[in-house]
C-alpha positions, -999 to +999 in steps of 0.1 A: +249+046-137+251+081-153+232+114-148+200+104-130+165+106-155+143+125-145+102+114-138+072+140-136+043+125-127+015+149-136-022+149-128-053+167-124-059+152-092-039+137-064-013+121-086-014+088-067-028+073-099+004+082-123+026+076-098+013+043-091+009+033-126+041+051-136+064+035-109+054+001-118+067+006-154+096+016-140+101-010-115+114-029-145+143-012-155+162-013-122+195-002-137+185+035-143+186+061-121+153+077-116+151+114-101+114+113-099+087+145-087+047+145-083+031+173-099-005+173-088-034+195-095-023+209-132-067+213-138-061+250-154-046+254-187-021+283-166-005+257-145-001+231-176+013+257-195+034+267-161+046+232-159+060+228-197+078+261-188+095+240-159+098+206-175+115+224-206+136+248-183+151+210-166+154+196-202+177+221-217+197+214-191+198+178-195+218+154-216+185+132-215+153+147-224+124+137-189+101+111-189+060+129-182+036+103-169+001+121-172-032+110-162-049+139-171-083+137-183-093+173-200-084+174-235-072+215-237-045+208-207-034+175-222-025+193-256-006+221-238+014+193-220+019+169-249+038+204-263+066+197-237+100+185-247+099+151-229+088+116-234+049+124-226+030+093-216-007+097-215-019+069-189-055+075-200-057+085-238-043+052-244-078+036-230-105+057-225-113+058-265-111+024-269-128+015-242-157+045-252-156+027-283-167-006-268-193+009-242-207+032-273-206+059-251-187+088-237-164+094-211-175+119-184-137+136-188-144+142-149-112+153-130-102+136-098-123+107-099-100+080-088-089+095-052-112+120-045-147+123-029-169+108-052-190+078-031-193+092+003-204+061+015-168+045+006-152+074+019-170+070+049-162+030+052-125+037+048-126+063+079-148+036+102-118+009+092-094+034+100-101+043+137-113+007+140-076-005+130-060+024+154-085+013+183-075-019+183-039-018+174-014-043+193-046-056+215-054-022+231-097-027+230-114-058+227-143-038+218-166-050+191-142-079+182-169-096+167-173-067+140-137-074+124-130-088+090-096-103+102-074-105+131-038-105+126-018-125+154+018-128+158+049-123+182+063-088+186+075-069+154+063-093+122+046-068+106+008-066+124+002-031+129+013-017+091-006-046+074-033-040+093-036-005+090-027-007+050-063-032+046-081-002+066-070+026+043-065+011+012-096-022+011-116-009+038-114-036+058-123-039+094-088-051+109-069-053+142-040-073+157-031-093+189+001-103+201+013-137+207+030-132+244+056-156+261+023-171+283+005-175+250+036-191+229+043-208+265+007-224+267+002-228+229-033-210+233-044-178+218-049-147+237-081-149+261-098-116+239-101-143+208-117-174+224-144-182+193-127-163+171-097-180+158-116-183+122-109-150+119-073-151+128-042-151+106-008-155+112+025-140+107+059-154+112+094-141+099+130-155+100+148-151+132+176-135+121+156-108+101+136-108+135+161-102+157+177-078+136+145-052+137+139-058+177+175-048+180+169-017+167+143-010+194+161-027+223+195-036+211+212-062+236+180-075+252+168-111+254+139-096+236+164-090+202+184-117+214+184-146+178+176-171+210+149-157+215+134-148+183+140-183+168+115-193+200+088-175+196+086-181+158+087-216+157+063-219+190+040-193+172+036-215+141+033-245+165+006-226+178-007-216+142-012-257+129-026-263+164-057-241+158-056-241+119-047-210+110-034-201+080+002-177+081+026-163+057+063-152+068+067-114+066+106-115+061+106-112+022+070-097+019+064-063+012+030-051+033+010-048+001+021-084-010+011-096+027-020-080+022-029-097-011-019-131+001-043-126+036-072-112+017-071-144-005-064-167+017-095-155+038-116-151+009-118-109+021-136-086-004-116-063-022-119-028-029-097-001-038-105+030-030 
């Protein structure tokens, strides 16, 4: 690899849009070196023409001219940063006029509506998911179970808590999490909290030696991390899993937003983005 390339992403809003949209272009050249910075909130024409100054300052300096992901909507402050010396790549201008063209009507241009506050009422769903999910994190309240969209079950350190806390914020979802304990693996039941509920369970295992290798960076040397021990409670926790006919994935390979994909269609979940 030579001199790293480097990525602005640059927005009107929060920038989550350009560098969501941007990084998974880029995802498929994974030879290159990417230096990459978010610049959000460029909605006057002074801090577009503030940010050529700096994206032309870094490209005289460079053997490679940057790469601009914009999703800037207003036409005045896209011209002034089209004038940059980069590769400028206009996320929207590429749709918006053909799909105007299709709806026979215009665009509203409006800045910041893909993260910011626009439907209080789905603003207001995400928060209610979120203190839901922290509630009832790892078991802590059986409050309310009956309100939940899903219930994630699984031994010690598989992935429950970011999975679940990734459906609250990002799909709304009303989610918590259980452990599987040695008495539950030990009995092949489910915890006591979930009698009647186990259609709203899913499961996740992992590989033991991947499992091992993340408990033994919380209690390296303990029967806990020991590969003994992990390779129980996996295979008695998908024992358990057939027994009551729920469905699981493994989280070894998975990234969380893969695992979340995989249980919202499995359990037939609405989804929302917000």
């Amino acid at each position: 690899m030579g001199q790293p390339r480097t990525v602005f992403f640059v927005s009107d809003g929060t920038g989550i849009t350009a560098e969501t949209l941007g990084n998974t272009l880029l995802t498929q050249f994974d030879t290159v070196d990417f230096k990459k910075t978010t610049l959000p909130f460029i909605n006057t024409t002074e801090k577009a023409q503030a940010t050529v100054d700096l994206i032309n300052q870094l490209s005289a300096r460079q053997e490679a001219r940057p790469l601009v992901f914009s999703t800037t909507v207003n036409d005045e402050i896209r011209a002034i940063l089209r004038a940059c010396n980069c590769l400028f790549l206009d996320l929207f201008d590429g749709f918006v006029h053909t799909i105007e063209g299709e709806l026979q009507q215009k665009s509203t241009h409006a800045q910041g509506r893909a993260h910011g506050l626009a439907d209080s009422q789905r603003y207001n769903t995400r928060i209610a998911a979120m203190n839901y999910a922290m509630e009832h994190d790892d078991g802590q309240s059986t409050r309310d179970l009956s309100r939940a969209d899903l219930i994630l079950i699984a031994p010690s350190r598989c992935g429950k808590t970011p999975t679940s806390l990734y459906l609250a914020l990002q799909h709304g979802l009303f989610a918590t999490n259980f452990p599987l304990t040695e008495d539950d693996l030990e009995h092949m039941k489910l915890p006591k909290s979930l009698d009647g509920l186990a259609d709203k369970c899913f499961g996740l295992t992992s590989d033991p030696e991947r499992l091992s290798q993340i408990r033994s960076e919380r209690r390296p040397g303990s029967k806990y991390a020991s590969l003994a021990q992990c390779s129980y409670e996996l295979r008695q926790a998908e024992q358990l899993y057939r027994r009551f006919n729920i469905p699981f994935i493994s989280s070894a390979a998975m990234s969380i937003e893969e695992m979340a994909t995989l249980v919202m269609q499995e359990k037939d979940l609405r989804r929302q983005s917000f």
